[in-house]
C-alpha positions as CSV (number, residue, x, y, z in Angstrom):
1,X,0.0,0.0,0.0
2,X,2.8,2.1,0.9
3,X,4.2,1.5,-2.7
4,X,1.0,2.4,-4.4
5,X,0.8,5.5,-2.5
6,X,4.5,6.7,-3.3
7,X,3.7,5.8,-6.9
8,X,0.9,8.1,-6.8
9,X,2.2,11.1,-5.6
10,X,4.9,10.8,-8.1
11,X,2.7,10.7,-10.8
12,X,1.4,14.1,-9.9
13,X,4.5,15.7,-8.7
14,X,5.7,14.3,-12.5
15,X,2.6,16.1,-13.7
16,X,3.6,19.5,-12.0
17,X,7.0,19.5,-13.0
18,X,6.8,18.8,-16.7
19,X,4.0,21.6,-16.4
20,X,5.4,25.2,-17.8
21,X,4.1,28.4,-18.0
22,X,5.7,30.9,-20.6
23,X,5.9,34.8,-19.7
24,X,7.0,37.2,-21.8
25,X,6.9,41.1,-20.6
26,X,8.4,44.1,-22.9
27,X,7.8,47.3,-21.8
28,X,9.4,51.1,-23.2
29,X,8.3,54.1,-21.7
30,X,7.9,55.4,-17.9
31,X,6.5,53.8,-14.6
32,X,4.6,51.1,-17.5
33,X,3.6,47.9,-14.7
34,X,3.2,44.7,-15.7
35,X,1.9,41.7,-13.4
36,X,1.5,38.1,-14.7
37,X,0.3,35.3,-12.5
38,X,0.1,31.6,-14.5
39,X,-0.8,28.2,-12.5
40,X,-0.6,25.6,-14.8
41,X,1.0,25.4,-18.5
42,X,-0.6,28.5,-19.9
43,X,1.6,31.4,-22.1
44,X,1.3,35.1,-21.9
45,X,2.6,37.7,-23.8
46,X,2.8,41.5,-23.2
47,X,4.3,44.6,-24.8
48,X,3.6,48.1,-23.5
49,X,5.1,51.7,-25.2
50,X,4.2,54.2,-23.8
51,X,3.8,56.2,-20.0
52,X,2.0,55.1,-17.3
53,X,0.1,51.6,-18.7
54,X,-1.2,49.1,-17.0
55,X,-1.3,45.2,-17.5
56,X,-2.5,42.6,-15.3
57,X,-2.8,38.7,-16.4
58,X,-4.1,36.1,-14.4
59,X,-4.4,32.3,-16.2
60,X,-5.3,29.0,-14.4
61,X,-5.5,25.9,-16.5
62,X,-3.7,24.4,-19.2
63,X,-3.1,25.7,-22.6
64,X,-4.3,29.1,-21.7
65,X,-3.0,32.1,-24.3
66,X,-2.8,35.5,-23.7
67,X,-1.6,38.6,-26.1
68,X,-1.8,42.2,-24.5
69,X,-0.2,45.2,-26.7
70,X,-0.7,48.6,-25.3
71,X,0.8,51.9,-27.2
72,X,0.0,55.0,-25.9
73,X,-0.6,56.9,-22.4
74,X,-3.2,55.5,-19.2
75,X,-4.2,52.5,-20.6
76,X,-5.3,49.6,-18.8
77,X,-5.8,45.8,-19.3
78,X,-6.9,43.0,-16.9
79,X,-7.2,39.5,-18.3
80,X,-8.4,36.7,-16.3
81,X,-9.1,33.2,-17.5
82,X,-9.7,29.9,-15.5
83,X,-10.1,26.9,-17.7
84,X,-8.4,25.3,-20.6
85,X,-7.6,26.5,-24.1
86,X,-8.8,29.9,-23.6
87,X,-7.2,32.7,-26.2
88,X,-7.5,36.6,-25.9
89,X,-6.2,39.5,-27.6
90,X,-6.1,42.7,-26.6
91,X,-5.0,45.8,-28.6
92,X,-5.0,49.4,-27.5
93,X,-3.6,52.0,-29.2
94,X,-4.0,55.4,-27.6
95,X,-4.6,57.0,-24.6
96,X,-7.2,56.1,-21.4
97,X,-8.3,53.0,-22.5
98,X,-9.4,50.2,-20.2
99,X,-9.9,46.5,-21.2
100,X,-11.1,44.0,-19.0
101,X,-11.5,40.2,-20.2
102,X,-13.0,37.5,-18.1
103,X,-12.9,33.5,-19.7
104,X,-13.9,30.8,-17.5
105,X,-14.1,26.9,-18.4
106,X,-12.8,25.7,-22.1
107,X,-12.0,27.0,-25.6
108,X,-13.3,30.6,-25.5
109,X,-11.9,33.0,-27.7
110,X,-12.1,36.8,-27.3
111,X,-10.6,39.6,-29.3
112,X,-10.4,43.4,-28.0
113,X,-9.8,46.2,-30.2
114,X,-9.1,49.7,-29.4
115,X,-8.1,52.8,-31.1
116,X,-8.7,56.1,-30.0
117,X,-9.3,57.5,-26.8
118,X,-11.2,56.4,-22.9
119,X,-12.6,53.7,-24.6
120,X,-14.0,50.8,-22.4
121,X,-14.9,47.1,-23.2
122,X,-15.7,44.6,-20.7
123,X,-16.1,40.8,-21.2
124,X,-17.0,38.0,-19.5
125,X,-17.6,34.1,-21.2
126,X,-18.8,31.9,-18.7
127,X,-18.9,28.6,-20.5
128,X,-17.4,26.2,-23.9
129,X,-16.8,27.5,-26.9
130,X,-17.5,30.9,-26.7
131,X,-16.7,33.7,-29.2
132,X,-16.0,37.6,-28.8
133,X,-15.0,40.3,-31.1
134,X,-14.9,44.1,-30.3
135,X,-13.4,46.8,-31.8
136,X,-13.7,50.5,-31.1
137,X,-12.4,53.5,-32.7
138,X,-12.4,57.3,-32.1
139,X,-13.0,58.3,-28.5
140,X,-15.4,57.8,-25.2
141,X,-17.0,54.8,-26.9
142,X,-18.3,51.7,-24.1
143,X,-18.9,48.2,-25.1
144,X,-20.1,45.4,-22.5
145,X,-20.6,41.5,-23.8
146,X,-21.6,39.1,-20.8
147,X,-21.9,35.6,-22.4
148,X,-23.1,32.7,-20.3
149,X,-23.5,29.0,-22.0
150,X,-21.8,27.4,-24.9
151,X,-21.4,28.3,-29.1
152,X,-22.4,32.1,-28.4
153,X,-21.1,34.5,-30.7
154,X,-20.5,38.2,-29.6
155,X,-19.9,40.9,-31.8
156,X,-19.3,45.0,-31.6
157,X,-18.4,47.5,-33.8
158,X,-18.7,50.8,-33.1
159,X,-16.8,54.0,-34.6
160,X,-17.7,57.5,-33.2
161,X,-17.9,59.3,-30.1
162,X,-19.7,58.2,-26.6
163,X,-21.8,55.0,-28.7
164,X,-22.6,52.4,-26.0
165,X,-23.1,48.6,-26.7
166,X,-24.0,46.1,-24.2
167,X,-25.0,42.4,-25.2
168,X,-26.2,40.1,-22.5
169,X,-26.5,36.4,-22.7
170,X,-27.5,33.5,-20.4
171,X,-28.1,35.4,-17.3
172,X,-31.8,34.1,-16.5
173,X,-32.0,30.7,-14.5
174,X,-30.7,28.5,-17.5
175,X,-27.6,29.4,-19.7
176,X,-28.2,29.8,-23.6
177,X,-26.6,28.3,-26.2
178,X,-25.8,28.8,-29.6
179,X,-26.9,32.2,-29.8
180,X,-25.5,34.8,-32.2
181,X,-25.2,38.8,-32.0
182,X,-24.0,41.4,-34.1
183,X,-24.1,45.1,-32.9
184,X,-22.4,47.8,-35.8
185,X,-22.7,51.4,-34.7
186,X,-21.3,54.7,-36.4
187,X,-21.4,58.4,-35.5
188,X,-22.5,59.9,-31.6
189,X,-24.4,58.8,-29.0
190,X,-26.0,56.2,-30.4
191,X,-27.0,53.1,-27.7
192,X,-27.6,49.2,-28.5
193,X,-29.2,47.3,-25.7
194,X,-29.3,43.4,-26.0
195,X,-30.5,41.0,-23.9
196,X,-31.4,37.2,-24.1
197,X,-32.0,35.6,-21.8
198,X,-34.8,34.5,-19.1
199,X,-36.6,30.8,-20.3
200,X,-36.6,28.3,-18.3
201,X,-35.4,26.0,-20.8
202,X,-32.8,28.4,-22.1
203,X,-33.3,30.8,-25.0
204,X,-30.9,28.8,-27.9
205,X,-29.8,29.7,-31.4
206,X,-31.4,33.4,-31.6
207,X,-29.9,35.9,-34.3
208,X,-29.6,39.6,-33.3
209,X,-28.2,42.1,-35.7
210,X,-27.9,46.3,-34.2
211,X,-26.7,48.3,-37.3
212,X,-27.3,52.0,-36.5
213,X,-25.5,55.0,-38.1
214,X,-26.0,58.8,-37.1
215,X,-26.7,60.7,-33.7
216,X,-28.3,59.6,-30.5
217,X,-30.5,56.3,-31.7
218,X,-31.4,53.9,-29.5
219,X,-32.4,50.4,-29.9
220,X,-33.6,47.3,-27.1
221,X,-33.6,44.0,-27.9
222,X,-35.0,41.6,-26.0
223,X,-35.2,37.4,-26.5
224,X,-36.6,34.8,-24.5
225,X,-37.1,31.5,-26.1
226,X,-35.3,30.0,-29.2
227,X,-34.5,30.2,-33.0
228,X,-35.7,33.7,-33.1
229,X,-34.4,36.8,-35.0
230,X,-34.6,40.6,-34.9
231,X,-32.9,42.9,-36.8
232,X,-32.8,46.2,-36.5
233,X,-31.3,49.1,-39.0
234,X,-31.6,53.1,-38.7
235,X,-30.0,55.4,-40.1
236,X,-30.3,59.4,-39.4
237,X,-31.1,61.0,-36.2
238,X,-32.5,60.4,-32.7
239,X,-34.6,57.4,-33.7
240,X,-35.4,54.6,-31.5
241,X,-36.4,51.1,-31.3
242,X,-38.0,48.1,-29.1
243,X,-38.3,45.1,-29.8
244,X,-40.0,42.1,-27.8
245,X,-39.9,38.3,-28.7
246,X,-41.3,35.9,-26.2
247,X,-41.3,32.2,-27.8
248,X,-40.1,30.7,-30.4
249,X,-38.9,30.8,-34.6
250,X,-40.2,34.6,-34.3
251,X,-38.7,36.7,-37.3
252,X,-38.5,41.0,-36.4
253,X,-37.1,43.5,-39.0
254,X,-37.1,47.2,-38.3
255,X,-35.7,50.0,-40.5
256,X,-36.1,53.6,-39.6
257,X,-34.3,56.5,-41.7
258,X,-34.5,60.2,-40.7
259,X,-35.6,61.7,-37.6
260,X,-37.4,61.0,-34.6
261,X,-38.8,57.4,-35.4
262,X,-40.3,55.5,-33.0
263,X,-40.9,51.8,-33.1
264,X,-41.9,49.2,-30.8
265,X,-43.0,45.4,-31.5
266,X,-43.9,42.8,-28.8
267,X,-43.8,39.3,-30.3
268,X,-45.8,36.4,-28.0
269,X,-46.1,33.1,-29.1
270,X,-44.4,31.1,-32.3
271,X,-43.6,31.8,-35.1
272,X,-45.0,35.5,-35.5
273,X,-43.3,37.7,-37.9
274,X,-43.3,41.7,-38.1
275,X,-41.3,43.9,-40.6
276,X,-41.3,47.7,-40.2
277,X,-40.2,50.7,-42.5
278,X,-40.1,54.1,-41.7
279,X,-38.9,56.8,-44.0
């Protein structure tokens, strides 16, 4: 018994010492601060130019990668990830921006963007085999994906000044799978609002697509249920719009250009479709 016991510990300590984690820190500039902390066999790359940046990685698992390049003044990037195979990039070029990038469990991928000035972008994947893009350009723009489940599939655009994205998946009693959103916003001020979530089976496989260009318009989306979509598209000035789907294989298309629109559709049941156009 002794034996057996010896030769099981030295089967793990074997495990730990053949597991490595890979650091690699370049930094040019003044009081730039770096702090990377692996357990595991995970790698992490960062490279900062620049005054006063800020770069924090934190990776637990095996497999883990991690690429932060900052250029500029003030900027700031956390990245923590807790599971296998997770990858993220983050890129900021500029000054005041702020990254944060949470990936827990397996094979999640996220990608942050950001040129310009104080932007923000926040993520967190909480699940398998999820996917994140954002990128951001100009100044004071704010993105926020929240991803809960597996196969999700996350992603911002938005070029301008003070637009503000947030997606939000899986946070009702059951995580959601399969779900895909796209969020594309140009010019100022202009808000997306997307959230699905809130069946107690899980609201699976819905399509979202955002796509608003101009000033200050505003768009909520909201899913519960599966297989549904809802686009939305406007294009002009301080036009807004709601949309409601509660069930399932419900089809919403919205399209508003000029200024002022207002649009709202509630959707109960299955299989319900609604198209609106407003000139």
């Amino acid at each position: 018994m002794k034996n057996l016991i010896f030769s099981a510990l030295a089967l793990c300590c074997g495990t730990f010492l053949f597991a490595q984690n890979f650091s690699s820190v370049n930094q040019t500039g003044i009081t730039n601060t770096s702090t990377v902390t692996q357990t595991g066999s995970n790698d992490s790359y960062v490279d900062q130019t620049g005054f006063f940046n800020l770069s924090a990685v934190d990776q637990t698992g095996a497999g883990n990668l991690s690429d932060v390049d900052q250029i500029g003044n003030g900027n700031e990037s956390d990245v923590d990830q807790d599971g296998d195979r997770n990858y993220q990039l983050t890129y900021q070029q500029g000054n005041g921006n702020d990254s944060e990038v949470i990936q827990i469990c397996d094979d999640n991928i996220s990608y942050v963007v950001q040129i310009g000035n104080n932007h923000y972008s926040e993520v967190l994947q909480n699940g398998n085999n999820n996917f994140s893009y954002v990128q951001q350009t100009g100044a004071w723009n704010y993105s926020d994906v929240d991803q809960n489940g597996s196969n999700n599939v996350a992603w911002t655009f938005q070029n301008g000044l003070f637009n503000y994205s947030r997606i939000r998946v899986g946070l009702g009693p059951k995580i959601d799978d399969g779900n895909v959103t796209l969020v594309n916003q140009n010019g100022i001020g202009n808000a997306s609002f997307i959230d699905i979530w809130g069946s107690p089976n899980g609201s699976d496989n819905n399509f979202v697509n955002v796509n608003q260009n101009g000033t200050n318009n505003g768009a909520y989306t909201r899913i519960n249920g599966d297989n549904n979509t809802a686009l939305v598209n406007q294009n002009g000035t301080s036009n807004y719009s709601e949309s409601f789907q509660i069930g399932n294989s419900n089809y919403s298309s919205v399209t508003q250009l000029g200024l002022g629109h207002f649009s709202t559709e509630t959707q109960i049941g299955n299989g319900n479709s609604s198209i609106v156009l407003q000139m």
